[in-house]
N, C-alpha and C positions, 0 to 999 in steps of 0.2 A: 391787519387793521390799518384802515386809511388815515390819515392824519385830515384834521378836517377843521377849519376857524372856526372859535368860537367867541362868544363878544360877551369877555370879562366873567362869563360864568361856566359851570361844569357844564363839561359835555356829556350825551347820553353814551352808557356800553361799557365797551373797554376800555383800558388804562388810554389808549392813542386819542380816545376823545379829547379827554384831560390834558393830552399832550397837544392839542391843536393850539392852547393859545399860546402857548411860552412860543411854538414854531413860528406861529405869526407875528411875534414878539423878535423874534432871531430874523426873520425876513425882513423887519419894517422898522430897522434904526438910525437914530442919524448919522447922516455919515460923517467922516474923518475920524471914524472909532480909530485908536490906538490900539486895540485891545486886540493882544496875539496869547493863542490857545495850543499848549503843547496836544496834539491827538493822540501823543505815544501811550499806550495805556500801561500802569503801573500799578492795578490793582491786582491781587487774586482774584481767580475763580469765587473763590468761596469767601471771600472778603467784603464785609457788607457795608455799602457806599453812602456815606451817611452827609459829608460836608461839600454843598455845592461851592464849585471853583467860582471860587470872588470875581472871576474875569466875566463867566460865563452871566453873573448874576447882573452885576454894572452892564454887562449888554442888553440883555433882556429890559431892563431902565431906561435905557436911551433908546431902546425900541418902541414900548409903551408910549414914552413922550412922542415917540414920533408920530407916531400912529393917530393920537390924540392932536398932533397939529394939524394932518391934513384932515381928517375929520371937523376941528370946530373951523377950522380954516376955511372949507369948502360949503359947511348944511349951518345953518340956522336951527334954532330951538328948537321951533316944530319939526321942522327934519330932522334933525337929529333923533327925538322920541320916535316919528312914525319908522327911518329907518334902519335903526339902528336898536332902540330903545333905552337909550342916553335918555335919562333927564338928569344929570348932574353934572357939578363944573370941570372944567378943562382939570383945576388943579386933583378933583376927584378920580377925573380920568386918567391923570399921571402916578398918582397913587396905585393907578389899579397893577403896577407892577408887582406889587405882594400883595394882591390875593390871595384867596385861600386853593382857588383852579389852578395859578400861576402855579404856585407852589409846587402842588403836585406833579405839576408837568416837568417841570424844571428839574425836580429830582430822577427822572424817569428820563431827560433829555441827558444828565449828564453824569448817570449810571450808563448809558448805551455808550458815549465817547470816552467814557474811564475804562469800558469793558472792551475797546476798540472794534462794537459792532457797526458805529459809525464812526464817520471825520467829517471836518468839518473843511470846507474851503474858505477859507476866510476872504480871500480877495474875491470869490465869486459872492459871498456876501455882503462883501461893501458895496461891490456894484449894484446888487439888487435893492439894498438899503437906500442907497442913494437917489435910485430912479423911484422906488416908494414914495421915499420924503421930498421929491422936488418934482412930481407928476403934478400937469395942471387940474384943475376940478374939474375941466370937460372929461378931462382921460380916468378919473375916480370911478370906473365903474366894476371895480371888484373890491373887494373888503379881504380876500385871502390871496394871498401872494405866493401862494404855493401852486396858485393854479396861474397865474399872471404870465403874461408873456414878458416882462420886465427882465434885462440883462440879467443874470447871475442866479436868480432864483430858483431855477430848476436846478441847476446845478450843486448848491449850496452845500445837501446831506449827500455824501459818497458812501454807500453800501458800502458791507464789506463780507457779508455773509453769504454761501455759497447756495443752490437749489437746494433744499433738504434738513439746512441747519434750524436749531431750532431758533425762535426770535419771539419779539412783543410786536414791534412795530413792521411797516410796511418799507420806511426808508432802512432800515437794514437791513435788505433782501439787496441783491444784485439784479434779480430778477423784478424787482418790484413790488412784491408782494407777500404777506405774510398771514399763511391760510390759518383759519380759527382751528381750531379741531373741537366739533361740536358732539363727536360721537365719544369722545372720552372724555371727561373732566380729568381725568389725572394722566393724559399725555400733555406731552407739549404743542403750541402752534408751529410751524413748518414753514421756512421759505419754499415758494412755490410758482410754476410758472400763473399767470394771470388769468381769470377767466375770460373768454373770448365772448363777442356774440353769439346767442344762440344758448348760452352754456349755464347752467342751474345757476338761482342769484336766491336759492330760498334760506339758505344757511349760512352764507357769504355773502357780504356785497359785491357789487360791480368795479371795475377798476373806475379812473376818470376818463369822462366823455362819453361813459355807460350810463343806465337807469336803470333799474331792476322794476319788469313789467307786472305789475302785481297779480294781471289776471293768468298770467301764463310763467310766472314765478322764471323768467330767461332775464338775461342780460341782451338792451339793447342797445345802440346807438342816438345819443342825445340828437332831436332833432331843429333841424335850421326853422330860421325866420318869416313866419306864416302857417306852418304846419300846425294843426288841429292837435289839441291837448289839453291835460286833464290836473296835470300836476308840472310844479315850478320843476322840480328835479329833471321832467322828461325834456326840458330844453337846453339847449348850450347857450345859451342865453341866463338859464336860470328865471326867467320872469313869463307866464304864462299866463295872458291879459284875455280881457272881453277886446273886442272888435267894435266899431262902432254899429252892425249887428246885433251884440251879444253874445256871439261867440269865441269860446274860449282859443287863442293862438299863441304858438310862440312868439317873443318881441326879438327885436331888435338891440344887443346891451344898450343902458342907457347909464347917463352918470347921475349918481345917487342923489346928487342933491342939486339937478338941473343944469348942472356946469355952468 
């Protein structure tokens, strides 16, 4: 299950939907956070993980805010509605830290670091937080930071699970990946290596910089800037415009709200 942004509301599927915004919330805080997180995990197995770590939670808050500054900072009203679909205020927006998506993810983000299926790097997170929160509005042209070429971010979540264990998420695989298992409802999902191009995307999704091709149900490679297209997903770009033509192509990234 991919982790994937979501903006303030539930995400569609499995639990890593729901997990996408607290992660974008962990990627996109302000920085000179104080805030240091033991990884070593101290819970049982069988021990059922009920009280988010007050550290992990004050983070998640100052990520919200932050996220919420470069946003009203960068797009105006109407921008905001058309790209985002904000129409409420900054202090609304910083509220959306406890959410009811939030929520859920957050518990799910710090059941996997209590169960030490993940860690966290915290320096590689400041770093990424930082370049987040102090990126100019030309350079605002992605909204997930999990996909960002921004210092530290890729880095952030360190697997810890080996091919074959069982897992929820994508970032506790080593490998990258964490296969559904659609043919049984009562196994577990599997780390597993990644699907390649070419390779079935009807039960699974694609990793990232894939697209799953609807007519030929394969995993393909996202295509560059001019290439002919049918859907935002099939560009690495994510934006698959008319042409002054009318015909649909990949763009160019561009920043959200004009830069």
């Amino acid at each position: 299950m991919t982790l994937q942004m979501t903006h303030l509301s539930p995400g569609t599927g499995a639990p890593a939907r729901l997990l996408g915004a607290v992660i974008f919330l962990l990627l996109t805080a302000c920085g000179g956070s104080t805030i240091e997180v033991d990884n070593t995990p101290d819970t049982g197995a069988d021990e059922e993980i009920t009280a988010i770590d007050p550290q992990l939670r004050q983070l998640s808050t100052e990520i919200q805010n932050a996220r919420c500054q470069v946003t009203f900072g960068c797009c105006n009203t109407e921008q905001r509605l058309n790209e985002f679909g904000i129409d409420y205020s900054k202090e609304e927006c910083e509220a959306g830290a406890n959410s009811f998506p939030v929520e859920i993810g957050l518990s799910l983000l710090n059941e996997a670091i209590a169960r030490g299926r993940i860690e966290v790097d915290w320096e590689a997170a400041e770093m990424c937080v930082n370049a987040f929160r102090t990126q100019s509005c030309s350079a605002f042209t992605e909204d997930d930071p999990i996909r960002t070429t921004f210092p530290g971010c890729a880095q952030m979540m360190v697997p810890q699970l080996e091919e074959g264990a069982e897992c929820t998420l994508d970032e506790e695989c080593i490998t990258g990946y964490c296969q559904l298992n659609v043919l049984d409802a009562d196994s577990p999902d599997r780390c597993a290596q990644r699907p390649q191009e070419g390779d079935d995307c009807s039960s699974n999704p694609c990793p990232s910089g894939m697209f799953c091709d609807g007519f030929e149900n394969i995993c393909r490679r996202t295509l560059r800037a001019g290439t002919s297209c049918y859907r935002p997903e099939e560009c690495a770009s994510q934006l698959c415009l008319e042409n002054e033509n009318g015909e649909l192509r990949c763009a160019d990234p561009r920043p959200y709200c004009g830069g």
